[in-house]
N, C-alpha and C positions, 0 to 999 in steps of 0.2 A: 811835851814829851822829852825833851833833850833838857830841861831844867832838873823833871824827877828823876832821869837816869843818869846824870850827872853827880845829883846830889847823892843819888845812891851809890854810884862809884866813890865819890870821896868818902861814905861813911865805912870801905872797906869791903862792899861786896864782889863778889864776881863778874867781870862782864856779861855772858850768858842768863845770869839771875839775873842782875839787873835790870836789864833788856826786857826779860820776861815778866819780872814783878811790876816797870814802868809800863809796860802796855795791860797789865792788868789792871792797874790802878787807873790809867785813862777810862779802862773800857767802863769801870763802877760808876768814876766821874761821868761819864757821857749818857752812859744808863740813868743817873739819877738825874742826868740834866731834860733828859727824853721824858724821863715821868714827872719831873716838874712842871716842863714844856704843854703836859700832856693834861695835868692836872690844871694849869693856867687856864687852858681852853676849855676845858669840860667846867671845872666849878666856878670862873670865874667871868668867862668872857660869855661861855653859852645862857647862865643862869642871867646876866646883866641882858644878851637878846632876848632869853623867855620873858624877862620881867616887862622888859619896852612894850612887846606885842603884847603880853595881856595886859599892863594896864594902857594902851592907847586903844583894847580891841581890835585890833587890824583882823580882820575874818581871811585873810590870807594867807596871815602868816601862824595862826592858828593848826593848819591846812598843814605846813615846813613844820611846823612840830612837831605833827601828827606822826608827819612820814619821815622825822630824823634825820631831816637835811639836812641844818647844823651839825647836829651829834655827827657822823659820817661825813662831813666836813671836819670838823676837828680833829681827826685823827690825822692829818697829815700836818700838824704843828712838828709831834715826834720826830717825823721822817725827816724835817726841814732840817732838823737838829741834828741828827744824824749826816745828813748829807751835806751839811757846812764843815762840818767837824773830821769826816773821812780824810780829809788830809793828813791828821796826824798819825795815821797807820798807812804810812805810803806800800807799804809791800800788800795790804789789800784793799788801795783805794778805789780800784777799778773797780774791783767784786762787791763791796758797799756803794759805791755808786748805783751800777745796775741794781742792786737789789732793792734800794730805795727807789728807783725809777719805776721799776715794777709794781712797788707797794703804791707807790703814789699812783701810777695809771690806775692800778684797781682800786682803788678808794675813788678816783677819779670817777670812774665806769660808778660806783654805786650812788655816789651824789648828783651823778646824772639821772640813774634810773629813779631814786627817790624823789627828784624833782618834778621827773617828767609824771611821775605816778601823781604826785602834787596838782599840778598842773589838771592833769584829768580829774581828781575830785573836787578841784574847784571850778572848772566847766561843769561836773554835773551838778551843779547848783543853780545854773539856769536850766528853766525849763526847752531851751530849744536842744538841750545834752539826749531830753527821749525824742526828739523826731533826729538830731546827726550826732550821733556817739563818736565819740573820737578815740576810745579806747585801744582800736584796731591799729588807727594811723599810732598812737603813745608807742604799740607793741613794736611796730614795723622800724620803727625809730631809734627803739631801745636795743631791739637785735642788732640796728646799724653800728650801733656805738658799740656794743660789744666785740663784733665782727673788725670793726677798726682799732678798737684797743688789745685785741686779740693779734692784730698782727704787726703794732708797734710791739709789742710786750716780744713776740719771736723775734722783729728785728733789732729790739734790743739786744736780746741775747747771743745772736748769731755776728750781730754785729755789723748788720745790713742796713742799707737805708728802707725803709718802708714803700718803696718805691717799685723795687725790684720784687718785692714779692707781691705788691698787686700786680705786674705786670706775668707774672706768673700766675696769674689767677685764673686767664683764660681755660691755659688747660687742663684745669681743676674744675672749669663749669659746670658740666656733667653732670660730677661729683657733686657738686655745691647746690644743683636744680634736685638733685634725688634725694638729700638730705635736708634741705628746705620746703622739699614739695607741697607739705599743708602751708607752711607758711605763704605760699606763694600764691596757691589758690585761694586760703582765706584773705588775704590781701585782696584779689581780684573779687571775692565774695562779696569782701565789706566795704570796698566801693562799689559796686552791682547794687549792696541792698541799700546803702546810703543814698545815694545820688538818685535811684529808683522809686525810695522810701516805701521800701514793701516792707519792712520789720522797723517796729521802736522797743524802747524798753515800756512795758509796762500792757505792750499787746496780748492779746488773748489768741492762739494760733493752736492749730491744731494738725499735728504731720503722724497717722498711723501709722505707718512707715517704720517710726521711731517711737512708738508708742507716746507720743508727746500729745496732751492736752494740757493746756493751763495756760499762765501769763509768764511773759517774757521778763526775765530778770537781770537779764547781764547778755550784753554780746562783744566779744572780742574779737583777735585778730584768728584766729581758730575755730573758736568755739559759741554758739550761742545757748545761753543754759534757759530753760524753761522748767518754772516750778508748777508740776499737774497738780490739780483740784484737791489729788491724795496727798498734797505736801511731799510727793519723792519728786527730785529734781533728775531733769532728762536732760542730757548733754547733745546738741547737735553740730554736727561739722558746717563751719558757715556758708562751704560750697556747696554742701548739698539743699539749703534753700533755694538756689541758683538753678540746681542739675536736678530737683523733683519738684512737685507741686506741696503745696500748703496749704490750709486755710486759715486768712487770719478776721478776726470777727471785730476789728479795728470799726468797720464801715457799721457794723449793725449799733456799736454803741453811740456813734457819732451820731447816726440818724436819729436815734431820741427812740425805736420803737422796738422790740424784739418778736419776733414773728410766733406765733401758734397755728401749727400745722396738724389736727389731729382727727381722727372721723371716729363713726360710733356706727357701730354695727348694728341697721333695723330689720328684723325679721320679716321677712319678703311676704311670709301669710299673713301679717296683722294691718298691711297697705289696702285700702278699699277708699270707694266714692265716699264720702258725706253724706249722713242723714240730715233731714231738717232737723232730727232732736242734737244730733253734732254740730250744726250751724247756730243751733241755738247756746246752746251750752261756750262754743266758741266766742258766741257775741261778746260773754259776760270776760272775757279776757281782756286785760287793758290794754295791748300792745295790738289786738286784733279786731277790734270794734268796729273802726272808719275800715280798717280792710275788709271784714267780711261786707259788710253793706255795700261796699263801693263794686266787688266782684260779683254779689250779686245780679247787683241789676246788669253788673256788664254783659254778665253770661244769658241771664233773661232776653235780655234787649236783642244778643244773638241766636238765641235760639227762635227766639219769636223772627227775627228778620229770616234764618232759613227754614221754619216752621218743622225744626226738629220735633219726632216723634217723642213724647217722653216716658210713653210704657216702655219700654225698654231704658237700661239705667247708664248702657256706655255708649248712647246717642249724645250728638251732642257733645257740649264743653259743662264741664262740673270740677267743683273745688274737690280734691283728694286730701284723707289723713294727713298725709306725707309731705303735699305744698304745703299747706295750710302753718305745717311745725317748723317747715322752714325757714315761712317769712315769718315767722313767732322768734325764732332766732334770728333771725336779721335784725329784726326791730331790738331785739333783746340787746345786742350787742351793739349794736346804735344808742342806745342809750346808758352803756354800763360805762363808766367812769373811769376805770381802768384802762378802756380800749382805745388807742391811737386813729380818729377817726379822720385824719389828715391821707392816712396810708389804705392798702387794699384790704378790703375787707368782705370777704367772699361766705355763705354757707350752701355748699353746691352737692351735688348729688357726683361719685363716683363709680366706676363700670360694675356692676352687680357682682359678685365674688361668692362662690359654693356656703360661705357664711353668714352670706345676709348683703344688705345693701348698703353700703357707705355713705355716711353722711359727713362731712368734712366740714371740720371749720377752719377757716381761712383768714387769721387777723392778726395785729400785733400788739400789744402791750405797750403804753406808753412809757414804762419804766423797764431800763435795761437792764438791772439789779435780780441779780438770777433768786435773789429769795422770793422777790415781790411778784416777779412773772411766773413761778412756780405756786404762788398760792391765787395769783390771778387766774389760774388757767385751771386748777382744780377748784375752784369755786363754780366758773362758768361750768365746767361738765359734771359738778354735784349737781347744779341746777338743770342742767340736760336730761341726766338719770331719772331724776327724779320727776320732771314735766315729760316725760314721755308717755308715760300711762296716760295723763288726761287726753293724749291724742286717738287713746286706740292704739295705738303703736305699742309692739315690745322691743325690746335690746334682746338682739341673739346671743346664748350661751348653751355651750356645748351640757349637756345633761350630768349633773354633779349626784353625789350617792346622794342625795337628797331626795331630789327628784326622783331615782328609781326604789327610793322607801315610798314615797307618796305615791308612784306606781301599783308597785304591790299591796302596797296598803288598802288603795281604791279598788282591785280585783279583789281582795280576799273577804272586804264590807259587802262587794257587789253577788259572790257567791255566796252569802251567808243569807 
């Protein structure tokens, strides 16, 4: 500085100029030393790191690419330059100082946060990232670091030690709990669901509440986002998995089986005793062969031991429509291929209802795959539908304009 304004005094200018054209000409120089500085490390030094990591492959550092570690590193070559060099404008050394302090904290705080961000996507690359997310604790870490670079940056400027103003912190608490409040609770959340391992990524959960069905896609320190069946994504606060109920269907896929829970409505008038031309007709059924025969004689054997009357037809024990199609499906379902015969497996009778009588089937599907158990389950009750006539039995249905054309129809042939 004192060479150019020198040399400018002796070439004849004014002191005033002088002064002023030599701190203008540093400032070009310093500028151009900054973007040289700046160019060093972006096209030369960064491109020489990219080239290492890919051709050695490091899957790490692939990861610091991704999130600009380096690059957002590099920027503070500039600053170093600047703040070496502030000496030669002593009347505003202080003011380039602090301002390259500042710049440097915050470039500071951002290759933190891109680190730490780093960091969590290469934990989610193990599988154990869906049973303990660590995204929550990434968050709770990154606020720290801002909150701490946030208040070196004021005692920079104020001119305080950093010291004094945490100790002023207290009675800002308050403050600080009312303005953090989610953060605070989702912090207490995603240690609750962590440590409890009620929620992973990739669960199947279902909270009305929030109108959320679907699988779990992301959980943070806030929020956990659930993408439902329709592709809309549902945002929920992570305290309130904590503070409501949910269901999560985590345990049905694990067990290997998914449950069918569904009855068929039989018409209370078409239930009656067995004829011997229905036990006959039954025999020729493959699933009920050894059973009729077997019930037979049992029922014989007791009737004969209490010398039941058998002119009357509700003396006595006798096979009905109704059992009879029951254990048709029991066996039925014992032997389909589909059905998880490790687990319960019920076809039971429910409390009679103004629309007929409930028949229930009670099983699970060996395959959790909501396609596979949805054409599992409309197979078995095509087959239901459709085997119910040979028992005598009909399926209750309310009377459709069909049936009231075949109505009038059979009146108006009957008066003719």
């Amino acid at each position: 500085m004192e060479f150019i304004h020198n040399l400018l005094v002796e070439r004849g200018m004014a002191e005033p100029y002088a002064t002023y054209l030599s701190n203008t000409i540093m400032s070009v120089l310093l500028i151009g030393l900054s973007v040289a500085a700046n160019f060093v490390a972006k096209k030369i030094v960064l491109k020489i790191i990219t080239s290492i990591i890919t051709k050695h492959r490091f899957a790490w550092g692939h990861v610091l690419l991704k999130r600009k570690v380096f690059q957002k590193l590099s920027h503070i070559a500039p600053a170093l330059i600047i703040y070496y060099f502030a000496s030669i404008f002593p009347n505003y050394q202080a003011i380039i100082e602090k301002g390259v302090d500042i710049y440097i904290i915050v470039v500071g705080m951002m290759v933190i946060d891109a680190f730490l961000n780093a960091c969590n996507d290469i934990y989610n690359t193990f599988e154990i990232s869906k049973i303990k997310p660590i995204r929550g604790y990434i968050q709770v870490i990154t606020i720290f670091v801002f909150v701490i670079g946030g208040i070196i940056i004021i005692a920079n400027l104020i001119g305080e030690s950093p010291l004094i103003l945490l100790s002023g912190l207290g009675a800002l608490s308050a403050v600080l709990m009312l303005i953090f409040k989610d953060s605070i609770l989702g912090l207490v959340a995603s240690v609750q669901l962590s440590s409890n391992d009620m929620v992973r990524v990739g669960d199947w959960i279902e909270m009305p509440k929030y109108n959320a069905d679907g699988d779990v896609i992301d959980i943070s320190l806030n929020t956990v986002k659930v993408m439902n069946f329709d592709k809309t994504i549902t945002t929920i606060p992570s305290y309130a998995l904590i503070s409501d109920s949910f269901r999560n269907w985590r345990g049905m896929r694990q067990s290997g089986g998914r449950r069918i829970k569904r009855s068929v409505l039989i018409d209370k008038s078409s239930i009656c005793f067995c004829t011997d031309e229905m036990l006959e007709r039954f025999r020729r059924i493959h699933y009920l062969t050894d059973y009729i025969e077997s019930r037979e004689q049992e029922i014989a054997a007791y009737n004969a031991l209490n010398r039941i009357d058998k002119a009357m037809e509700v003396n006595g024990r006798q096979l009905t429509n109704i059992g009879v199609f029951r254990i048709y499906m029991k066996y039925y379902l014992q032997q389909h291929p589909h059905i998880h015969q490790g687990m319960t497996l019920l076809v039971r009778q429910l409390a009679p209802v103004e629309n007929g009588l409930p028949l229930e089937i009670y099983a699970f599907v060996n395959d959790t795959d909501w396609g596979v158990y949805e054409s599992v389950q409309a197979d078995i009750f095509d087959h239901i539908f459709a085997a119910i006539p040979s028992f005598g039995l009909r399926v209750f249905q309310n009377p459709t304009g069909h049936d009231l054309k075949q109505v009038v129809r059979a009146e108006v042939m009957s008066g003719r």
